[in-house]
C-alpha positions as CSV (number, residue, x, y, z in Angstrom):
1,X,-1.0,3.8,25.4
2,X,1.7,5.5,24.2
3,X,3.4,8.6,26.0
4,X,1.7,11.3,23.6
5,X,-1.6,9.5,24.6
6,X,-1.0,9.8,27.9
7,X,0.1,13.4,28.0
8,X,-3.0,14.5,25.8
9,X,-5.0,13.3,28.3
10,X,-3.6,15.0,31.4
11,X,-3.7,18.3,29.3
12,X,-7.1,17.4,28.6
13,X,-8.0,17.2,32.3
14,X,-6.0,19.9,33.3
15,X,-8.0,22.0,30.6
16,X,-11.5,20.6,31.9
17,X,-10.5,21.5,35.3
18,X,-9.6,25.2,34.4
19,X,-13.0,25.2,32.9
20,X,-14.5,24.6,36.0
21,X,-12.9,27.1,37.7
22,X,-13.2,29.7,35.1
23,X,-16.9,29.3,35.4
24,X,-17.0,29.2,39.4
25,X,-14.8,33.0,39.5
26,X,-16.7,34.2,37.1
27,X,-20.2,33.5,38.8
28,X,-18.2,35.0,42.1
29,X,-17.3,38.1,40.3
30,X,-20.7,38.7,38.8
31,X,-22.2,37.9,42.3
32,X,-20.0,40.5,44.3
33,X,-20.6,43.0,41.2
34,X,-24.4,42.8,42.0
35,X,-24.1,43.6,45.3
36,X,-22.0,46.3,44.9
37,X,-23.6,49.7,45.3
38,X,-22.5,53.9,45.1
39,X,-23.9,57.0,46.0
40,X,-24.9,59.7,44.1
41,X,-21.5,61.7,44.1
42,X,-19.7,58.5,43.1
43,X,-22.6,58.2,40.1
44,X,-22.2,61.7,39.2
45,X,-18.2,61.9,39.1
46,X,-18.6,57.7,37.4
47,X,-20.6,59.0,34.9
48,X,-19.5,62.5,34.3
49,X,-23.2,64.2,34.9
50,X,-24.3,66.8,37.0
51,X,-27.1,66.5,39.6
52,X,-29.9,67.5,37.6
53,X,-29.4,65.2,35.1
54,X,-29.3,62.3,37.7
55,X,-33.0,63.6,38.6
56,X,-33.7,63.7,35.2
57,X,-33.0,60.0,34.5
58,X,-34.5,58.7,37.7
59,X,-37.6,60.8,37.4
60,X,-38.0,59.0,33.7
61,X,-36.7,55.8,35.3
62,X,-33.8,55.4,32.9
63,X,-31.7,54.1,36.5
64,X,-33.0,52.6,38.7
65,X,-32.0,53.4,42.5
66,X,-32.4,53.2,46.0
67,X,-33.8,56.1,48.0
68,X,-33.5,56.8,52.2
69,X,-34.0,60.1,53.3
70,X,-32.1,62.5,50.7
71,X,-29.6,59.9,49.8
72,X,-29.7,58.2,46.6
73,X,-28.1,55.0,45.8
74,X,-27.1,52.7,42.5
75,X,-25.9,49.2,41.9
76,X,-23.1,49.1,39.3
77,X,-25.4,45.8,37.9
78,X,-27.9,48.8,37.0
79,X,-25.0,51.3,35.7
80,X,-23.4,48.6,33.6
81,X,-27.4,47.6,31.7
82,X,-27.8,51.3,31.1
83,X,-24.3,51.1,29.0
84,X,-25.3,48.3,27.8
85,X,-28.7,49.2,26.5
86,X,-27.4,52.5,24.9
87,X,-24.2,51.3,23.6
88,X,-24.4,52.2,19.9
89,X,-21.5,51.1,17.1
């Protein structure tokens, strides 16, 4: 093997191992981003909506949320689908 052989396989490896770890943060990212939650004022202020249109969408069940006592809660996971399913070009 030549020297241009051996370096195109060390870059090669180099480039399968960033793969690897590409893949691994990204899993890590979207697992902390699922278990990330807010409360209603942060949902409000996030999305730019008053109260009553929060009750509005959870009474029709367009997010979904966690309920104890008066509190209301979201998971960004179910913020970000809601973009997602009414992002229009």
């Amino acid at each position: 093997m030549n020297n241009t052989e051996i370096q195109q396989i060390a870059l090669k490896e180099i480039q399968d191992k960033l793969d690897i770890l590409t893949t691994k943060i990204n899993k890590l990212q979207k697992n902390k981003l699922e278990s990330q939650i807010i409360d209603n004022a942060d949902f409000l202020q996030l999305m730019n909506i008053s109260n009553s249109t929060a009750k509005n969408w959870r009474n029709k069940g367009i997010i979904p949320y966690s309920q104890i006592e008066n509190k209301f809660y979201y998971k960004i996971v179910d913020i970000q689908k809601l973009l997602d399913n009414n992002y229009h070009l």
